[in-house]
C-alpha positions as CSV (number, residue, x, y, z in Angstrom):
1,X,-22.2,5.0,19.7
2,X,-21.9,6.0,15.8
3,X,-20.5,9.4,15.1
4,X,-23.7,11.1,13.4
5,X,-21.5,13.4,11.8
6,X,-19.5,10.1,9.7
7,X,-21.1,8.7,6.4
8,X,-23.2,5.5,7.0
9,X,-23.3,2.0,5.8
10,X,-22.7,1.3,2.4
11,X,-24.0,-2.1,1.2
12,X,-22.1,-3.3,-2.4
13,X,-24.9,-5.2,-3.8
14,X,-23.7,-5.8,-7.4
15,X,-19.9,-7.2,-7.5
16,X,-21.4,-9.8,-9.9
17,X,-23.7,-8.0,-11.9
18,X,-22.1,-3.8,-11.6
19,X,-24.4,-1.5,-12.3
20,X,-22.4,1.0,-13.9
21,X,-23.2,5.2,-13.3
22,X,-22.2,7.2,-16.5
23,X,-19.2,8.4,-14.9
24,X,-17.8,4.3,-15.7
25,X,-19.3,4.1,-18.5
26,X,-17.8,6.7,-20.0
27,X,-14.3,5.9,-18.7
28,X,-14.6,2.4,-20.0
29,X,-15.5,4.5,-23.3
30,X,-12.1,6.5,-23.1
31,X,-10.0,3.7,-22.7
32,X,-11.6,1.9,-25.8
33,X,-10.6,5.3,-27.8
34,X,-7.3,5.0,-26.2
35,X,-5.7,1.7,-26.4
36,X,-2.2,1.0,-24.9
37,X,0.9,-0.8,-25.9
38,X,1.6,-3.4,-23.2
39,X,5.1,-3.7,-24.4
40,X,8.5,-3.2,-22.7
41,X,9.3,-0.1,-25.2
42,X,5.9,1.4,-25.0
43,X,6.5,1.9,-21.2
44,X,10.0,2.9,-21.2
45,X,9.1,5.5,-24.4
46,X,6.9,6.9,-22.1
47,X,9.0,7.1,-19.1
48,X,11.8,9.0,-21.4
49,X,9.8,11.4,-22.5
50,X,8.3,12.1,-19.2
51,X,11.4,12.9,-17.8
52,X,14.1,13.3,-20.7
53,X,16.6,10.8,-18.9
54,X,17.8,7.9,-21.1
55,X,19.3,5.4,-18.4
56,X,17.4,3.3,-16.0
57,X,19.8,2.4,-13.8
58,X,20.7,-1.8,-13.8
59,X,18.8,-3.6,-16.4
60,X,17.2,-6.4,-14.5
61,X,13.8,-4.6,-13.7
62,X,13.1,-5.6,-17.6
63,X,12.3,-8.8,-17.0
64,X,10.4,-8.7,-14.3
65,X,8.1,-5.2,-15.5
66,X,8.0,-7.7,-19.1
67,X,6.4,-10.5,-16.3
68,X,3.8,-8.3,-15.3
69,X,3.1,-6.4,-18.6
70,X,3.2,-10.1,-20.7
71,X,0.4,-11.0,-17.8
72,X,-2.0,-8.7,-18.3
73,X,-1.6,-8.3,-22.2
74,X,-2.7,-12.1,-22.4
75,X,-5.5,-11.8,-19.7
76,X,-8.5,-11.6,-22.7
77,X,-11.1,-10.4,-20.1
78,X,-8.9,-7.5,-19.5
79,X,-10.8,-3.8,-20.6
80,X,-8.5,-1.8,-22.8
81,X,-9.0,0.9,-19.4
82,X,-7.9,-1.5,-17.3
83,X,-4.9,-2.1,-19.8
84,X,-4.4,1.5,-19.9
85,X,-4.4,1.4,-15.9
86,X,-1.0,-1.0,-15.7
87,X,0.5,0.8,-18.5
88,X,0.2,4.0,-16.4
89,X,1.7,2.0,-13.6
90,X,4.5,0.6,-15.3
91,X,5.3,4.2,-17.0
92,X,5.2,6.2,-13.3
93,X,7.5,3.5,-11.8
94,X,9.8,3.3,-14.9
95,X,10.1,7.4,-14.6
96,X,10.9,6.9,-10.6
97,X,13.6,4.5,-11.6
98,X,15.4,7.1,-13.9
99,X,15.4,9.5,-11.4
100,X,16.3,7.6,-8.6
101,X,19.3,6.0,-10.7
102,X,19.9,10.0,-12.1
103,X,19.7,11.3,-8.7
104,X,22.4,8.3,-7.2
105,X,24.4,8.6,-9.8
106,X,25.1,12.4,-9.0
107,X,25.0,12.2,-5.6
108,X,26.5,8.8,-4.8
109,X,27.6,10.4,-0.8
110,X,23.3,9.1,-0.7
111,X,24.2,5.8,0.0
112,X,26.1,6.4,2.9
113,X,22.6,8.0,4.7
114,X,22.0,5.8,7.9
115,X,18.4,4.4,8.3
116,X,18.1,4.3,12.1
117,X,15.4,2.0,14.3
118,X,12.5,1.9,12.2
119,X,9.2,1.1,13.4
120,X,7.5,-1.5,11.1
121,X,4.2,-2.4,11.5
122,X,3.7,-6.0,9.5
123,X,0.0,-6.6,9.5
124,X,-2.6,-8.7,7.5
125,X,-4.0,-6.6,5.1
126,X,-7.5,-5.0,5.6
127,X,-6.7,-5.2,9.9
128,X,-6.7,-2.1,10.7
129,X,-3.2,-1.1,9.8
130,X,-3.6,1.9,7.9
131,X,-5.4,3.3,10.7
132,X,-2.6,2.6,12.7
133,X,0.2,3.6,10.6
134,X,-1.6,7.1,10.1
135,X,-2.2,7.5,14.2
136,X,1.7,6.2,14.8
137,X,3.3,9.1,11.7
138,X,1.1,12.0,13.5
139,X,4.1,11.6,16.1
140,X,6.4,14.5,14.5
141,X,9.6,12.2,16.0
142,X,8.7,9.6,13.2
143,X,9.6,10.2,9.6
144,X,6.4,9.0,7.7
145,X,5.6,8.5,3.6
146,X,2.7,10.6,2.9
147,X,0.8,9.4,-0.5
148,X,1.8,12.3,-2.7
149,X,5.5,11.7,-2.0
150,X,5.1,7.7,-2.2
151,X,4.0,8.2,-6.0
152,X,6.9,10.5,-6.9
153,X,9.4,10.3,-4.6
154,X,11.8,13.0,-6.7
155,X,10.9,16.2,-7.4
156,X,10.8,17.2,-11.3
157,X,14.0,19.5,-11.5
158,X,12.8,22.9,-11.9
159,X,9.2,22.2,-12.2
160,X,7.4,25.9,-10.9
161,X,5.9,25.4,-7.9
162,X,2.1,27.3,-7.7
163,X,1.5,31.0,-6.2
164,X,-0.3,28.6,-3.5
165,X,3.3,26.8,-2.4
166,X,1.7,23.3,-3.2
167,X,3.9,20.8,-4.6
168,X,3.0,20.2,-8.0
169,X,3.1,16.6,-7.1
170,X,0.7,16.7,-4.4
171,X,-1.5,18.2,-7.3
172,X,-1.2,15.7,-9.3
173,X,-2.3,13.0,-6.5
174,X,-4.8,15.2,-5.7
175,X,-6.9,15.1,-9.0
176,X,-5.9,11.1,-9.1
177,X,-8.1,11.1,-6.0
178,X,-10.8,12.9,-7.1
179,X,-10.9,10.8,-10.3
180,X,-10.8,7.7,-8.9
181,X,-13.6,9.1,-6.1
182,X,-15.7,10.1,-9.4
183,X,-15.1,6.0,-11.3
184,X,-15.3,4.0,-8.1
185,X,-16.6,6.0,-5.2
186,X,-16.9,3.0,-2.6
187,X,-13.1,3.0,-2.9
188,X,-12.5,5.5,-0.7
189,X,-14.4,3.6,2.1
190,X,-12.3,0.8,2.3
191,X,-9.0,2.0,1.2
192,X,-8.4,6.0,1.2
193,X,-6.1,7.1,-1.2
194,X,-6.2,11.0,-1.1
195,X,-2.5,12.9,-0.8
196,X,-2.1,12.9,2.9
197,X,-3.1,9.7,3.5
198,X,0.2,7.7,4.5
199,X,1.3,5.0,2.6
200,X,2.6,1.8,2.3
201,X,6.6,2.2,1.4
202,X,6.2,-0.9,-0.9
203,X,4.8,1.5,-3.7
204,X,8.7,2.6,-3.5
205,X,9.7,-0.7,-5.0
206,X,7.5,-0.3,-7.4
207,X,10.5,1.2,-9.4
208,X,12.3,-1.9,-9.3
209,X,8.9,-3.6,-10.2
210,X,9.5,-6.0,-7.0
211,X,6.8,-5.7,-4.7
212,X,3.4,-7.7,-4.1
213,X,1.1,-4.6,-5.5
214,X,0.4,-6.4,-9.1
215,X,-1.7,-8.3,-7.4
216,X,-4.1,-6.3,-5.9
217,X,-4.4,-4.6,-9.3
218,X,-4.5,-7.4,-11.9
219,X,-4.4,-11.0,-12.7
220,X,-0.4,-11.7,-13.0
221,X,-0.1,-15.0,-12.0
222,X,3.8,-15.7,-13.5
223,X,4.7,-12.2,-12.3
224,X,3.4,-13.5,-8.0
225,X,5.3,-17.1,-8.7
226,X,8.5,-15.2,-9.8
227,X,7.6,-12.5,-6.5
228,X,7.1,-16.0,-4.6
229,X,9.8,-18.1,-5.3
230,X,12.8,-15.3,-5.4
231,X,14.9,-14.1,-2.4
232,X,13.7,-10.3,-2.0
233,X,16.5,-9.4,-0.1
234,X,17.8,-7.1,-2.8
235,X,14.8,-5.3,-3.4
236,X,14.1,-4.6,0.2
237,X,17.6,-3.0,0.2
238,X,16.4,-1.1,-3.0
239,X,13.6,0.3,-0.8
240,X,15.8,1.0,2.2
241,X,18.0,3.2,-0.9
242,X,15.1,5.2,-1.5
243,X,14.5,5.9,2.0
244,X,18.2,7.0,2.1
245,X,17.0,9.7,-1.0
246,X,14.3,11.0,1.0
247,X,16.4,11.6,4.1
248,X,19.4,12.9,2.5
249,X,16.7,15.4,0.4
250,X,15.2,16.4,4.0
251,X,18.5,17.0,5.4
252,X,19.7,19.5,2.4
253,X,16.5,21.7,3.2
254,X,14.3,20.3,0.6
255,X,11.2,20.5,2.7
256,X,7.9,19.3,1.8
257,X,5.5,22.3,0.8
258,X,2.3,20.1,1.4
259,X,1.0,16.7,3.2
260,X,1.4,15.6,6.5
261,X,3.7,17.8,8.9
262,X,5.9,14.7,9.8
263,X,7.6,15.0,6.4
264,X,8.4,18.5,6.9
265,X,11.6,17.9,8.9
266,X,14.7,15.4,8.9
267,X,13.4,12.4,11.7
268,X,16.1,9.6,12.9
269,X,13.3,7.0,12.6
270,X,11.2,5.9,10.0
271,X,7.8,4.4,10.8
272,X,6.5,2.1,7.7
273,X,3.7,-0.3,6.8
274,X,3.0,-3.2,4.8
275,X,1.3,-6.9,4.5
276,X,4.0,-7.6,2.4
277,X,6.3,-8.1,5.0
278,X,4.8,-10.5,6.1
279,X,5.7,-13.2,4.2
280,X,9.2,-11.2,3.6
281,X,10.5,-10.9,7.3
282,X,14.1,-12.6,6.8
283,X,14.5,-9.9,3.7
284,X,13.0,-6.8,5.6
285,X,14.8,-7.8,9.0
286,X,18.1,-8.2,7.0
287,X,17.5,-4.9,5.9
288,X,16.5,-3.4,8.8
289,X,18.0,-5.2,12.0
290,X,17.4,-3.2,14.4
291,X,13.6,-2.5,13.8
292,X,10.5,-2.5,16.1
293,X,8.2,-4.5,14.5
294,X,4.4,-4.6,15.4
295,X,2.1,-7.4,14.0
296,X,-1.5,-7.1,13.8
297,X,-3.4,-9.9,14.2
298,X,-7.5,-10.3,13.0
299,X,-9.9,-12.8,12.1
300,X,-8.3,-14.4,8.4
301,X,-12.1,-14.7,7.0
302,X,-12.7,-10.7,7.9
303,X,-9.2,-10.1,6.3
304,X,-10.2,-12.4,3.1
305,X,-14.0,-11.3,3.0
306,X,-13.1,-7.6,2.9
307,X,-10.1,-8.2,0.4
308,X,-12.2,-9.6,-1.8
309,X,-15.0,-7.2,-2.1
310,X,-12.8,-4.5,-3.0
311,X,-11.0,-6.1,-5.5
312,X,-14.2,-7.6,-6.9
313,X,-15.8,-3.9,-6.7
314,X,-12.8,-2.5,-8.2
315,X,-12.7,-5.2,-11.2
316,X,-15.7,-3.5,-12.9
317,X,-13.6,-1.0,-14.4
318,X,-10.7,-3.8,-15.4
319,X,-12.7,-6.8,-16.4
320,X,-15.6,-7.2,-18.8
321,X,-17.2,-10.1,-17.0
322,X,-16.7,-9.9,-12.8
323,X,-16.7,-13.5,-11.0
324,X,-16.6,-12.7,-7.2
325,X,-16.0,-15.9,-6.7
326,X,-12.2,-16.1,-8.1
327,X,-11.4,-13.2,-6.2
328,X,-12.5,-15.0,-3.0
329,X,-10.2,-18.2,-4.0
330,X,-7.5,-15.7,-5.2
331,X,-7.8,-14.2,-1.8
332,X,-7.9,-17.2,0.5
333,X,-5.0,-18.6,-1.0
334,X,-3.0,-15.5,-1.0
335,X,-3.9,-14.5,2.7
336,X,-2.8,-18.1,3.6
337,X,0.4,-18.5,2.0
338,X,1.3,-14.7,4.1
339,X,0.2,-16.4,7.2
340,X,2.1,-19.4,7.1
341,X,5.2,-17.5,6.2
342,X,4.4,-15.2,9.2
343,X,3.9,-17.7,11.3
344,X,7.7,-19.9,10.1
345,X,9.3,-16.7,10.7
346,X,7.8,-14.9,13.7
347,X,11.1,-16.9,15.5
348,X,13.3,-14.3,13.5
349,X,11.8,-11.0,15.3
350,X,13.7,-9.9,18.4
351,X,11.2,-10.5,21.0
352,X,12.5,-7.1,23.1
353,X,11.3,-5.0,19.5
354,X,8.4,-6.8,18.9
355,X,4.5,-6.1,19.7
356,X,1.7,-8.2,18.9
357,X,-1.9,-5.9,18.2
358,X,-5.0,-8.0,17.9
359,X,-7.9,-6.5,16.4
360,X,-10.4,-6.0,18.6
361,X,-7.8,-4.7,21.4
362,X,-7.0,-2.0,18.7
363,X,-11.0,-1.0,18.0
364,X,-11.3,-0.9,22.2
365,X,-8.5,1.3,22.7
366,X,-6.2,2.9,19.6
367,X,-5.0,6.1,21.5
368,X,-3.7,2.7,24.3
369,X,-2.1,0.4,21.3
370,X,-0.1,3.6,19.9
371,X,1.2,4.7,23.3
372,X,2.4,0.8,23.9
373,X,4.0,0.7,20.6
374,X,6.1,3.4,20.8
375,X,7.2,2.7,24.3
376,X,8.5,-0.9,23.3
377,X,10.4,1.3,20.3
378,X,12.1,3.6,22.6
379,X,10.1,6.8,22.5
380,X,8.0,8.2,25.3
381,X,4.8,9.1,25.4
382,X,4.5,13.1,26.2
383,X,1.9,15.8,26.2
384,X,3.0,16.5,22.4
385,X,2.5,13.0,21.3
386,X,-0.3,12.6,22.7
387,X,-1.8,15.5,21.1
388,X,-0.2,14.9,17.9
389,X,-2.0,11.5,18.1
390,X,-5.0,13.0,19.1
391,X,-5.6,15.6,16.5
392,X,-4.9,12.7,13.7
393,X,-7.4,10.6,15.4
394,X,-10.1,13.1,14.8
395,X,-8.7,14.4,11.5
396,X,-8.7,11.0,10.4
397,X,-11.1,8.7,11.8
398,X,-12.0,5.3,11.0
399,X,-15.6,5.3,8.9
400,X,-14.6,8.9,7.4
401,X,-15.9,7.6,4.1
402,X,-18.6,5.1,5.4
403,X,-18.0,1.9,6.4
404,X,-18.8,-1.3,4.0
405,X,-21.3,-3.8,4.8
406,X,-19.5,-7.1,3.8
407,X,-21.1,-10.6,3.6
408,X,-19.9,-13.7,2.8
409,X,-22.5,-15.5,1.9
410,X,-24.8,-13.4,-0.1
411,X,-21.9,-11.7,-2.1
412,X,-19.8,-14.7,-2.8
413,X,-22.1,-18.2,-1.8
414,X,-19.4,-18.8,0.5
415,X,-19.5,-20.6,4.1
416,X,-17.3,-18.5,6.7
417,X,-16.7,-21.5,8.8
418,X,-15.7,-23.8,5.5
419,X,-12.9,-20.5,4.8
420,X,-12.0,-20.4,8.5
421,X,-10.9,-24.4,8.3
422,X,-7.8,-23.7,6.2
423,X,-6.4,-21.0,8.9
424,X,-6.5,-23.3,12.1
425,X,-2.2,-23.2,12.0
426,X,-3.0,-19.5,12.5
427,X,-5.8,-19.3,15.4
428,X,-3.1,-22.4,16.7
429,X,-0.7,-19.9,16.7
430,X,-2.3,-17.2,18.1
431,X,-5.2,-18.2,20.9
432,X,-6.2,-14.9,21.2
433,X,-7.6,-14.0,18.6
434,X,-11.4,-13.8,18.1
435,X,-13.8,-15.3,15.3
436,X,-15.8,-12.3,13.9
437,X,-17.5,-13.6,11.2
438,X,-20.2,-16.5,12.5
C-alpha cells in the first residue's frame, strides 16, 4: 500500500521539448553573463586562490582534468551554465587535491592508517543501491561518507564554525541542494543529493580526476576511453589514501559537528558504494582484499531506462538542444560494457565475502537483505542495529521525493525487448533475475 504521507508520481513529459520554469531560465541567463575558462590554468587559478596552497601534489592529474575540460570546451551544444557547471567541478576537486597533498605532506604517519574489512556494495546504477548503502551506514559500527564530507573532505584551517555548531561545509552542501532542488526539482526524486545523504566514495577520486562521474555530467568521450583503457589500480589506492585522512582525522578528535551520526566516531570498517566498481573489481579488490562485497542485480532495461531520463532531464540546463535518444544509446552501451566486465570478473570475489541482492528480493524485504549482509561481513545483528536500521528506514524512505514514472517507449521510441537482446550474457549469468519492463 502507498504511504499517503510520501509525494506521488511524477510523470517527465518533456525530456525532448523542456519546458523551462523561470527559475532555469534565469540560470541559463546567469551563466551567459558569466562565461568560464575551460582551461587547465583557469581551474587551477581558482583552486589557489580558494585555498592559498600553490602545490598540487604529483602532476599527472593535468592531463587527465585537461581530457575532461578539452571535452566539454569542444562540445558546441554545450550552454555556457553547463560550462560553468564542470569548471566548478574541476576547481572543487583541484582544491581537494591541494589539501589532501598539504595535509600528507605534514602528516606523512597518515599513510600508515589501516583500512580494515570494508563492506562494498558494487551495484548497477539506478538498483536500489543508495537505498541500501544509506540503511547499511545507519549501523554506528560502520564508518560511512556522508554527502557534505564527500565534497570537502578537509576542513578549511581555521574557518569559524557558526553559533549553531554546523560545519561550515555542511552549509555549503546544504544551499547546493536547495539550488539545484530550485533548477531541476525532479532531481531529487531520482537521485537525492541533500548533506546527509551518503555517498558514493568515487566523488573522492575526483581529486585525482580518475573516476567514471564525467560521464554522468557531460559528453567526454576521450576522457571515458582514457578511464576505459587504463589500469585504475593507482587511483583506487588514491581513494583508499583519502579514506586513511578521514580515519586518521576521526581518531585525533576531529569529530563531525553535523550529518549522519556514523561519522561522528572512529569505526574499524568502512561501508562504501559505487557502480563503478563494477567494471573496476581487480583494481578495487587489489586495494581492498579483504572486503565483503555485495552485488545488486536488476532488470538492465530498468537500470538503462531510468539512467537515461535523468540524464536527459538534467541536460536541459547543459545542452541547448536535448536528444533523448543519444542518452539512451549512451546508456545502453555504458551499462553493457559494466556488465560484461562484472560478469569476467565476478570469479575474482571471495565467494565466503560475497552476497548477491536481486531487486525485487530487496523491495520484498530491505530490513532482511541488510541483516544478511552484515552477517556474511562478520557483524551481528543486535537490538541496536536493528533499531539503527530501522529509524533510517523511516527517516529515509524510498519515494521521499516522489517516484518517477519512466517509459521507454513514449519518452525515447524505444522497444524494451529490442534493449533487453544485447544483455542475454547477463540474464545467462544470473537466472534469477526478473524482466520488469514488458
Amino acid at each position: 500500500m502507498a504511504d499517503p504521507a510520501l509525494p506521488g508520481v511524477i510523470r517527465i513529459n518533456d525530456l525532448a521539448t523542456p519546458r523551462l520554469d523561470d527559475v532555469q531560465r534565469l540560470a541559463l541567463e546567469y551563466g551567459e553573463r558569466h562565461p568560464v575558462q575551460l582551461t587547465e590554468d583557469a581551474v587551477l587559478d581558482a583552486a589557489r586562490t580558494r585555498t592559498g596552497l600553490t602545490s598540487f601534489g604529483p602532476d599527472d592529474f593535468r592531463a587527465r582534468m585537461n581530457l575532461w575540460l578539452g571535452d566539454v570546451a569542444a562540445d558546441t551544444n554545450r550552454t555556457a551554465l553547463g560550462r560553468r557547471m564542470i569548471f566548478d567541478y574541476c576547481v572543487r576537486y583541484a582544491a581537494n587535491r591541494q589539501r589532501i597533498f598539504d595535509l600528507l605532506t605534514r602528516h606523512p604517519e597518515i599513510r600508515a592508517t589501516p583500512i580494515v574489512a570494508p563492506v562494498v556494495v558494487v551495484g548497477l546504477p539506478r538498483s536500489g543501491t543508495t537505498h541500501l548503502l544509506n540503511l547499511l551506514s545507519a549501523d554506528t559500527r560502520l564508518r560511512s561518507l556522508p554527502l557534505w564530507e564527500s565534497y570537502e573532505p578537509i576542513a578549511v584551517p581555521d574557518e569559524p564554525v557558526a553559533d549553531d555548531g554546523v560545519d561550515p561545509r555542511y552549509r555549503r552542501a546544504a544551499i547546493e541542494w536547495e539550488q539545484m532542488q530550485m533548477v531541476a526539482p525532479y532531481t531529487a526524486a531520482m537521485h537525492p543529493m541533500d548533506p546527509d545523504h551518503i555517498h558514493e566514495e568515487i566523488e573522492l577520486q575526483g581529486a585525482d580526476f580518475a573516476h567514471y562521474q564525467p560521464e554522468w555530467v557531460s559528453y567526454a568521450p576521450r576522457y571515458r576511453d582514457w578511464y576505459l583503457a587504463t589500469d585504475q589500480t593507482p587511483h583506487y589506492e588514491f581513494l583508499r589514501t583519502v579514506l586513511q585522512i578521514l580515519q586518521w582525522q576521526d581518531a585525533r578528535g576531529r569529530d563531525h559537528v553535523a550529518g549522519n551520526d556514523s561519522t561522528a566516531t572512529t569505526a574499524p570498517r568502512w561501508v562504501l558504494k559505487s557502480p563503478q566498481h563494477l567494471e573496476q573489481l581487480g583494481p578495487l579488490l587489489h586495494t581492498f582484499p579483504d572486503a565483503t562485497i555485495v552485488t545488486t542485480h536488476r532488470d538492465p532495461v530498468s537500470v538503462v531506462q531510468s539512467a537515461a531520463t535523468m540524464t536527459a532531464y538534467a541536460a536541459r540546463l547543459q545542452y541547448r538542444e536535448v536528444d533523448p535518444g543519444h542518452h539512451l544509446r549512451y546508456w545502453a552501451d555504458r551499462i553493457e560494457i559494466l556488465l560484461r566486465a562484472s560478469v569476467r570478473d565476478a570469479r575474482l570475489i571471495d565467494p565466503d565475502r560475497h552476497v548477491d541482492v536481486y531487486f525485487d528480493d530487496f523491495m520484498t524485504d530491505d530490513i532482511d537483505t541488510v541483516r544478511r549482509i552484515l552477517g556474511v561481513a562478520g557483524l551481528s545483528w543486535t537490538e541496536t542495529c536493528a533499531a539503527q536500521v530501522g529509524q533510517r528506514r523511516t527517516e529515509r524512505p524510498r519515494g521521499k521525493y516522489g517516484r518517477v514514472a519512466y517509459d521507454l517507449r513514449a519518452d525515447f521510441g524505444a522497444d524494451p525487448a529490442e534493449i533487453r537482446d544485447r544483455f542475454a550474457f547477463y540474464f545467462t549469468a544470473y537466472p534469477r533475475l526478473r524482466v520488469e519492463v514488458p
